[in-house]
C-alpha positions as CSV (number, residue, x, y, z in Angstrom):
1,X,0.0,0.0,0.0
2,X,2.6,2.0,-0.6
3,X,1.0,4.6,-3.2
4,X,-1.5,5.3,-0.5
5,X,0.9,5.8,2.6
6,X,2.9,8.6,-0.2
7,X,-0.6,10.2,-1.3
8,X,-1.8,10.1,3.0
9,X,2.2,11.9,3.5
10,X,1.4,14.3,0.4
11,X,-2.0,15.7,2.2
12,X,-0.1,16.0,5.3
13,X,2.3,18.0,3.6
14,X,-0.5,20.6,1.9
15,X,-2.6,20.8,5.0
16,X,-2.0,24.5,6.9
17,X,-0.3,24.3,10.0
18,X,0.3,20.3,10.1
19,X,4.4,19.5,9.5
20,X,5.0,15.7,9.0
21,X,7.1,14.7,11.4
22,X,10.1,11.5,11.2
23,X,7.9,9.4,12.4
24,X,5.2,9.9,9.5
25,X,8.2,9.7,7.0
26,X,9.4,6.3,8.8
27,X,5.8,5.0,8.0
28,X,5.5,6.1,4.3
29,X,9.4,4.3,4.2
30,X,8.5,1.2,5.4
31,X,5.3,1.1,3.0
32,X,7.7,1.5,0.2
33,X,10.3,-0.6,1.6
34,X,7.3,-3.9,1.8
35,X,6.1,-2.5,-1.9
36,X,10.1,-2.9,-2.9
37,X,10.0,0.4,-4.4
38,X,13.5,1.4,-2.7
39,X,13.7,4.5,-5.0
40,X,10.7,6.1,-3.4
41,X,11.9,5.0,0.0
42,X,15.4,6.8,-0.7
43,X,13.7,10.2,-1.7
44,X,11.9,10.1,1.7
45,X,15.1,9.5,3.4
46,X,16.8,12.6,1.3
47,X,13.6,14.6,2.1
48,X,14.0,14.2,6.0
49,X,17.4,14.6,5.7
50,X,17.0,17.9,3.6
51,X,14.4,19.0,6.3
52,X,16.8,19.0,9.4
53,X,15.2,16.4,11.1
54,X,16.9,14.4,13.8
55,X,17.5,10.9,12.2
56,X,17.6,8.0,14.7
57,X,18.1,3.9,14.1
58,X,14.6,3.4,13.2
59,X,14.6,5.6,10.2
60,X,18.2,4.7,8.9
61,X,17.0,0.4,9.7
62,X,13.9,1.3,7.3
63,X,16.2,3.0,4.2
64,X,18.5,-0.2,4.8
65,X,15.4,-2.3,4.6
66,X,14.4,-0.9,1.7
67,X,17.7,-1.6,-0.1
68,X,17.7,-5.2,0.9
69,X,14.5,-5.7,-1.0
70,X,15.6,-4.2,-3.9
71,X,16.3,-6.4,-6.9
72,X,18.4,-4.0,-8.6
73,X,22.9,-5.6,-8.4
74,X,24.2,-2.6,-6.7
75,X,21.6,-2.3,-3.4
76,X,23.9,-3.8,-1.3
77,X,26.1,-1.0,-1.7
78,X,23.6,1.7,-0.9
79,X,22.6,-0.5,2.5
80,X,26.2,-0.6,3.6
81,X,26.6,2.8,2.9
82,X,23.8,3.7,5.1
83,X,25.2,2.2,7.6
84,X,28.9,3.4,7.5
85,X,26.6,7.2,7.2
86,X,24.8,6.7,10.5
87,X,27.4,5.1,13.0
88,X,29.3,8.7,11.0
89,X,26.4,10.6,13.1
90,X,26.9,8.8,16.2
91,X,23.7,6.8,15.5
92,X,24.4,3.3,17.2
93,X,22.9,0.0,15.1
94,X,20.8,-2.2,16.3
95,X,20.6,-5.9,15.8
96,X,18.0,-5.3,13.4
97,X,19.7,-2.7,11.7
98,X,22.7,-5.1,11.3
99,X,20.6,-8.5,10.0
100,X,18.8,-5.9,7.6
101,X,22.6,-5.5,6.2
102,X,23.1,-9.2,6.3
103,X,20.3,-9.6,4.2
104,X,21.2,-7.2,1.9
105,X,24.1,-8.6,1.0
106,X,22.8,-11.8,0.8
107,X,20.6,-10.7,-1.8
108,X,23.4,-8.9,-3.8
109,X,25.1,-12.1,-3.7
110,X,28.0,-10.8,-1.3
111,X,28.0,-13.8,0.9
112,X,31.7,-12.6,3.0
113,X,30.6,-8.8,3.6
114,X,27.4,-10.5,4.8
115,X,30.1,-13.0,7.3
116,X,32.1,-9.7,7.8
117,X,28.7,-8.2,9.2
118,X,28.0,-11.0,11.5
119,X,32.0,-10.9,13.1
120,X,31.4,-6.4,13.7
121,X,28.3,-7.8,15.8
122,X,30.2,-9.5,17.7
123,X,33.0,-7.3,18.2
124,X,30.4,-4.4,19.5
125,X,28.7,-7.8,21.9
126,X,25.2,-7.6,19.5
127,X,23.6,-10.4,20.0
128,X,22.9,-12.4,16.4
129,X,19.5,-13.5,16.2
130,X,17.8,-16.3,13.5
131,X,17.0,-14.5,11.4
132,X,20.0,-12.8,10.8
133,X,21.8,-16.1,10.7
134,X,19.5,-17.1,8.6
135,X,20.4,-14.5,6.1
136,X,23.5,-15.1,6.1
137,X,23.6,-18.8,5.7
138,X,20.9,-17.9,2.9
139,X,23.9,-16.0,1.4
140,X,26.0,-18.8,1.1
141,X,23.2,-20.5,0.2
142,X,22.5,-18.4,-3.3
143,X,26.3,-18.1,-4.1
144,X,26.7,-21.2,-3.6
145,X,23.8,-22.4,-6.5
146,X,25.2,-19.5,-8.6
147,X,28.8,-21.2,-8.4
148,X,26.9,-24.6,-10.0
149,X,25.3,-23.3,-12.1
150,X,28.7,-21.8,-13.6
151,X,30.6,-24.7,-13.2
152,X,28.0,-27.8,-13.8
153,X,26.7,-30.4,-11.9
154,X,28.4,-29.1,-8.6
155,X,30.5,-27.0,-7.6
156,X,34.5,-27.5,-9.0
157,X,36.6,-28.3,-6.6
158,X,39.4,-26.1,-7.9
159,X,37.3,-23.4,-6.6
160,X,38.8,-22.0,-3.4
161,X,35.2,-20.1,-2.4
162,X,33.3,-23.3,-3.5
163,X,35.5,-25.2,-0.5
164,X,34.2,-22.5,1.6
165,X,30.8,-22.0,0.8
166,X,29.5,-24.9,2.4
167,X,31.6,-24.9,5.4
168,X,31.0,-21.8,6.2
169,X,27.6,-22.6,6.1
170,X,28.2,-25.5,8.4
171,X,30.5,-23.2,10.6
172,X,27.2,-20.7,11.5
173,X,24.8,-24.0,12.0
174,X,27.9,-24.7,15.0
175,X,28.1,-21.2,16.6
176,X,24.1,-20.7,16.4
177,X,23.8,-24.0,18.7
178,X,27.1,-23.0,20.9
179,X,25.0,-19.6,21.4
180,X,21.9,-21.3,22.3
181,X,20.4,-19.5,19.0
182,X,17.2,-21.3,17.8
183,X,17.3,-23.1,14.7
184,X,14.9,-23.1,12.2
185,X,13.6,-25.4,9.1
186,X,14.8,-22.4,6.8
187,X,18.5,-22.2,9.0
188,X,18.2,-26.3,7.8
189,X,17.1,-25.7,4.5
190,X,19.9,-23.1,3.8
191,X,22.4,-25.2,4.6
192,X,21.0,-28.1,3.3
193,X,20.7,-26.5,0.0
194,X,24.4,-25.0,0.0
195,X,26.0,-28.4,0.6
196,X,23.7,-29.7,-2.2
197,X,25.0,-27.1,-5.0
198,X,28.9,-28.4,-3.6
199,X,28.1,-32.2,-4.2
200,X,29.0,-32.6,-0.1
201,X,25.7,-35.2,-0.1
202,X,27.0,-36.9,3.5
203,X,26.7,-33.5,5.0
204,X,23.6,-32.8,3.4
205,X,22.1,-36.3,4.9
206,X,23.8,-35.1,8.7
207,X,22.0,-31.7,8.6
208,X,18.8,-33.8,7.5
209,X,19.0,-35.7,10.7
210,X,20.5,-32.8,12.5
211,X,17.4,-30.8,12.2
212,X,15.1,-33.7,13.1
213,X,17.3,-34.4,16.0
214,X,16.2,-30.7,16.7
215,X,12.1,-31.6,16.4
216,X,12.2,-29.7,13.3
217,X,10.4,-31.8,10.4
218,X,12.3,-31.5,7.3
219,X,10.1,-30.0,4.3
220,X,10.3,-30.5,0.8
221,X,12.7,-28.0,0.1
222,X,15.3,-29.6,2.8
223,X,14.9,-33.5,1.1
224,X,15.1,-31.9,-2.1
225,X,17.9,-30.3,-2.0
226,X,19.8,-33.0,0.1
227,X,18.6,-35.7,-2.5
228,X,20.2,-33.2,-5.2
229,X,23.4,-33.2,-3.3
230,X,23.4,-37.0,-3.6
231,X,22.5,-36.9,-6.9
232,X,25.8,-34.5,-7.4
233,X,27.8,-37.1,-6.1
234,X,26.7,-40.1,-7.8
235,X,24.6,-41.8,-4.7
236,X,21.4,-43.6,-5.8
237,X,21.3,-45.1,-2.9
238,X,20.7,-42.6,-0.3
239,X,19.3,-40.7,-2.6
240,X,16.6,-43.4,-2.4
241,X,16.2,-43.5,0.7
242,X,15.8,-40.2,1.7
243,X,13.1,-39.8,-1.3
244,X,10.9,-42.7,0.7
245,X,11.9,-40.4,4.4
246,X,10.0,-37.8,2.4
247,X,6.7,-40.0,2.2
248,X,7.4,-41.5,5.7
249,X,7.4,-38.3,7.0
250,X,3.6,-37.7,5.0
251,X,5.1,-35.0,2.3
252,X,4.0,-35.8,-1.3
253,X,6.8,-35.6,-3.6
254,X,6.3,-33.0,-6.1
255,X,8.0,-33.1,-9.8
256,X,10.9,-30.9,-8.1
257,X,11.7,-34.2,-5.9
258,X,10.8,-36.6,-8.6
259,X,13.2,-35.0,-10.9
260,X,15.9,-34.9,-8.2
261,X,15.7,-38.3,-7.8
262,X,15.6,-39.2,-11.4
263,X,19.1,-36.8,-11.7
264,X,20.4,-39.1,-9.1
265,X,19.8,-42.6,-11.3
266,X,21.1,-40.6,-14.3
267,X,24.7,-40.0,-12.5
268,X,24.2,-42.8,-10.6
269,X,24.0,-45.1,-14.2
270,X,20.0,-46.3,-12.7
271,X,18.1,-47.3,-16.3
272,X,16.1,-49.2,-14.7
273,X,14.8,-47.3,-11.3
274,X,14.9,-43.6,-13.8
275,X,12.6,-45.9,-16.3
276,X,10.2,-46.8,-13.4
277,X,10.0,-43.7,-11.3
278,X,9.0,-42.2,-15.3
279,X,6.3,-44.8,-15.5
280,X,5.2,-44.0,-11.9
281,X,5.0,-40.2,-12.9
282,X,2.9,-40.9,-16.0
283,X,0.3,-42.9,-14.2
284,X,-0.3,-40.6,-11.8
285,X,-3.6,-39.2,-11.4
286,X,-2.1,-36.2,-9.6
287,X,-1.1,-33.1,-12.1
288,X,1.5,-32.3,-10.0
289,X,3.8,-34.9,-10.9
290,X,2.9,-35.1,-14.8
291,X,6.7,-35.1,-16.2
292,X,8.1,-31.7,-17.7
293,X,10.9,-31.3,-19.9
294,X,13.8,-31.5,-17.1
295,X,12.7,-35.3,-16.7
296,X,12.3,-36.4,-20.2
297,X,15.9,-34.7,-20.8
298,X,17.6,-36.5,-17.7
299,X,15.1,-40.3,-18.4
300,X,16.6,-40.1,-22.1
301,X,19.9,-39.1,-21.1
302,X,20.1,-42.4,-18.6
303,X,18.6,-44.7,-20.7
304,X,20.4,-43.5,-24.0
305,X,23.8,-43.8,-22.1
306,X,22.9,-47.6,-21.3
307,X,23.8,-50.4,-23.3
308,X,21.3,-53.3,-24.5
309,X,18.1,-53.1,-26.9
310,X,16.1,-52.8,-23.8
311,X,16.8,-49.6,-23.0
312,X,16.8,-48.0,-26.8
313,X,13.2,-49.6,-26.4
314,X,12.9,-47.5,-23.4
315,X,14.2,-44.7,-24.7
316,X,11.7,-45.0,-27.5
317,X,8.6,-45.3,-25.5
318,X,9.5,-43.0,-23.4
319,X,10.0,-40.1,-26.3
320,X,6.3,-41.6,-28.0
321,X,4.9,-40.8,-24.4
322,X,6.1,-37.3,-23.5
323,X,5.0,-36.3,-27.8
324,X,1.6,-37.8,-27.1
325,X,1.4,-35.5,-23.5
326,X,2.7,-32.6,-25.7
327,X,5.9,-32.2,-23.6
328,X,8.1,-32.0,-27.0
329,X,7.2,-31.9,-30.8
330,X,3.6,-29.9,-29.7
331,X,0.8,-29.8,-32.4
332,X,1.2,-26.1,-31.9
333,X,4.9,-25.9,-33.0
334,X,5.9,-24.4,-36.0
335,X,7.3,-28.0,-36.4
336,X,5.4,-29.6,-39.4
337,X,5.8,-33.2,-40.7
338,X,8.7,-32.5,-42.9
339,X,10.1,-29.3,-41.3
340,X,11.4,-30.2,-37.4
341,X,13.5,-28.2,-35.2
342,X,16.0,-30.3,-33.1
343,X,18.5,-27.4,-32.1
344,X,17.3,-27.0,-28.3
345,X,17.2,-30.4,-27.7
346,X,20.1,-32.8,-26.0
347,X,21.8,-34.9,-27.9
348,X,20.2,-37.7,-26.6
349,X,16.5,-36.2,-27.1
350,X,17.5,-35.5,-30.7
351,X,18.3,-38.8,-31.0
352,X,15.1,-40.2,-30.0
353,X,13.3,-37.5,-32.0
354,X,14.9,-38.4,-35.1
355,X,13.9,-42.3,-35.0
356,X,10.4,-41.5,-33.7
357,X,10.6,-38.8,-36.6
358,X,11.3,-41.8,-39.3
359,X,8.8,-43.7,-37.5
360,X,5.9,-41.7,-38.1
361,X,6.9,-40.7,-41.9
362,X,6.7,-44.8,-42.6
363,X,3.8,-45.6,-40.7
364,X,1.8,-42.5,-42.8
365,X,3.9,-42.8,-46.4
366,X,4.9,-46.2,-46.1
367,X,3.0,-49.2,-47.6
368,X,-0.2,-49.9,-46.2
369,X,0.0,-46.0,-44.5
370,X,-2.4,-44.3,-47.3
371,X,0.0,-41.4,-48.1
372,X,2.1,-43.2,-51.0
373,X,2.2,-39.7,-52.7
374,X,2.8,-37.5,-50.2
375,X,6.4,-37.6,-49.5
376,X,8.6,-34.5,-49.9
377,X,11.9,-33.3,-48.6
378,X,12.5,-33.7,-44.8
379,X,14.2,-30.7,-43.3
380,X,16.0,-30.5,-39.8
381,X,16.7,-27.4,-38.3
382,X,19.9,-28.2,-35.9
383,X,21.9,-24.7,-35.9
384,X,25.4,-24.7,-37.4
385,X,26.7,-26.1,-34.7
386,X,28.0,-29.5,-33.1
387,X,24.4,-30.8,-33.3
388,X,24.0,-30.7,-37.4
389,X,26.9,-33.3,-37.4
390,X,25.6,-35.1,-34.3
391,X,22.3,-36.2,-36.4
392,X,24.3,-36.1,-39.6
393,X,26.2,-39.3,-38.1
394,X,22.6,-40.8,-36.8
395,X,21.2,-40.9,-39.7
396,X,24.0,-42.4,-41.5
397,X,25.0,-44.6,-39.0
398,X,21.5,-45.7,-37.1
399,X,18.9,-45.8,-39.9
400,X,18.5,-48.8,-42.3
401,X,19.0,-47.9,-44.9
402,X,21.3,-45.1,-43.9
403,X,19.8,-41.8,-44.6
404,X,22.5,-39.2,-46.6
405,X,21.2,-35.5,-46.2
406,X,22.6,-31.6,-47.7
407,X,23.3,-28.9,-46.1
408,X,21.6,-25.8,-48.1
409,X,24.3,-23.1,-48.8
410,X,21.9,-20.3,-47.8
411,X,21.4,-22.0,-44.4
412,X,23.9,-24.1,-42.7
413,X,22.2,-24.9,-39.7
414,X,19.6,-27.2,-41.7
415,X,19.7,-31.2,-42.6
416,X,17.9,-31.8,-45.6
417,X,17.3,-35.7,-46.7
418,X,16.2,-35.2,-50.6
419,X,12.4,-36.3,-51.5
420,X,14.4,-39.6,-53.5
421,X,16.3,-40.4,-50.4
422,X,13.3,-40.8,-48.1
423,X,11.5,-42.7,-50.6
424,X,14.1,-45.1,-50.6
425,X,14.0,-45.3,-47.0
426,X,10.4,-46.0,-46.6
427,X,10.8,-48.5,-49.1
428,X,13.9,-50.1,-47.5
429,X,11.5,-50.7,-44.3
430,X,9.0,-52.2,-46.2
431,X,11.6,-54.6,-47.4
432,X,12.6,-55.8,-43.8
């Protein structure tokens, strides 16, 4: 309600005889701080400051407040210089005033000025509350994901902050029990989750049972991101285990669990358990775990990566079923029977979408199919990239008979098998 808190301060400010005072500007701060409009909130604080009024912690807190909410990369700078201005003007901070800072750091991703903030508390005796632990452990928590996602899976080990993300993180879960500070499921989670983007899945498992050891029932979040960590680090089986703790415990497992799990049986080298926990996901009557892209990708990746005509079968039915939910190769693609784009997909998907491709062509043009006539140049769109050469070699070297295709001169990221080619492939299956 922050439009109406500036409009009430505005009519205060034309009324006769009544003077706003730092109080009412606190309040219309604090609106804009909870509407994250930390622009506003700033020329409220530069209009109190341009007034002469006597600032106090309150007012600076809420202008801190205000930056840590703000989504924009250089808040955390304005929050810190904030509070560098006030302890200037003798203005003490509060233990609010410094977990506000935390947080603000923690958003801008500064996970060691957020630690640095937590050792000035102590050197002025402040006592560090949960919540400003927990904003700090969240810190570590976000660097930590953005460190995996630059460097893949987990976090690389050549990384000297990656070593430290996660025990720092363990290092605050210590001193808030040595200080008798209460833990919470997001302290947990926090954690949890910044040991899973560093692979370290045996610490992951410890703060699991850690955090029930403290009554505190882990929530999906916390098995999620522990079951990632084991996933990081190649372990189906606790992985496993801690999926079935999660319906023990009377949590449905949502498609962000199920597709944990499944990453686990992908590194893990788990055809068969990835190929069942799909199955279980498509028979569910509950829309909540109908697969998405993220577990067709990581099913096809396992069974494509696993010898034996088994799993090529798998791999087959599993593509069929995710085109019939519309999860790839949608009706309302630009995609049309002989114009397909396969340059987003993984190399394994691509794969599978090129033989259920060929599949479909035969069963329509093929003898018996009704469509004799119909056939025409196939194009695949792949990019000019590692992917035109990847289908290149599975057409050639998977299809029987092997399927030769052009690259167009005026567009080099396209496969195109010539009308007379695919007529001799359709009539090559009808031959087998």
């Amino acid at each position: 309600r922050w439009k109406e808190a500036l409009s009430l301060l505005s009519q205060c400010q034309r009324e006769p005889g009544v003077d706003p005072d730092l109080i009412t500007y606190t309040t219309a701060m604090r609106a804009c701080a909870r509407g994250k409009q930390a622009a506003k909130a700033m020329e409220l604080f530069r209009a109190a400051k341009d007034l002469g009024m006597k600032l106090d912690v309150y007012f600076y807190t809420t202008a801190m407040d205000a930056c840590a909410k703000d989504t924009r990369r250089n808040s955390w700078k304005n929050a810190l210089s904030l509070l560098d201005e006030m302890k200037g003007e003798g203005i003490v901070p509060s233990e609010v005033t410094y977990g506000v800072a935390v947080t603000a750091c923690g958003n801008g991703g500064q996970w060691k000025k957020a630690l640095e903030l937590l050792d000035r508390m102590r050197d002025v005796d402040l006592k560090i509350n949960t919540i400003t632990y927990n904003s700090a452990i969240a810190a570590l928590s976000k660097a930590a994901r953005s460190e995996s996602k630059q460097h893949g899976n987990h976090v690389g080990g050549d990384s000297n902050d990656a070593e430290l993300l996660w025990e720092k993180a363990l290092d605050l879960i210590k001193c808030m029990e040595k200080e008798g500070v209460r833990r919470d499921s997001f302290t947990f989670s926090s954690a949890i989750s910044t040991c899973g983007a560093a692979g370290q899945w045996q610490e992951a498992v410890d703060l699991i049972k850690a955090m029930k050891g403290d009554g505190i029932k882990p929530n999906k979040f916390a098995y999620t991101s522990a079951i990632s960590a084991c996933a990081n680090s190649k372990q189906w089986e606790p992985a496993y285990q801690l999926f079935n703790d999660v319906k023990k415990d009377g949590i449905q497992p949502d498609i962000v669990a199920y597709n944990a799990l499944i990453g686990a049986g992908m590194t893990a080298e788990k055809p068969k358990e990835v190929f069942d926990l799909w199955q279980h996901m498509c028979q569910s009557h509950d829309a909540k775990l109908s697969p998405d892209i993220v577990t067709l990708t990581e099913v096809i990746a396992t069974l494509d990566n696993a010898a034996g005509k088994v799993n090529r079968e798998r791999v087959d039915e599993v593509f069929s079923e995710a085109v019939a939910r519309g999860l790839i190769m949608r009706q309302d693609s630009l995609d049309t029977s002989w114009e397909v784009d396969l340059s987003r997909m993984s190399f394994p998907v691509a794969r599978a979408a090129v033989r259920h491709l060929f599949r479909q062509i035969v069963e329509k043009h093929g003898e018996g199919g009704g469509d004799e006539e119909g056939v025409k140049d196939l194009s695949l769109l792949t990019g000019a990239s590692k992917m035109r050469e990847y289908v290149r070699g599975v057409l050639r070297d998977e299809l029987k008979p092997a399927v030769y295709c052009v690259v167009p001169e005026m567009a080099q990221g396209t496969l195109v098998a010539k009308e007379k080619v695919m007529r001799k492939y359709i009539e090559g299956q009808g031959q087998q």
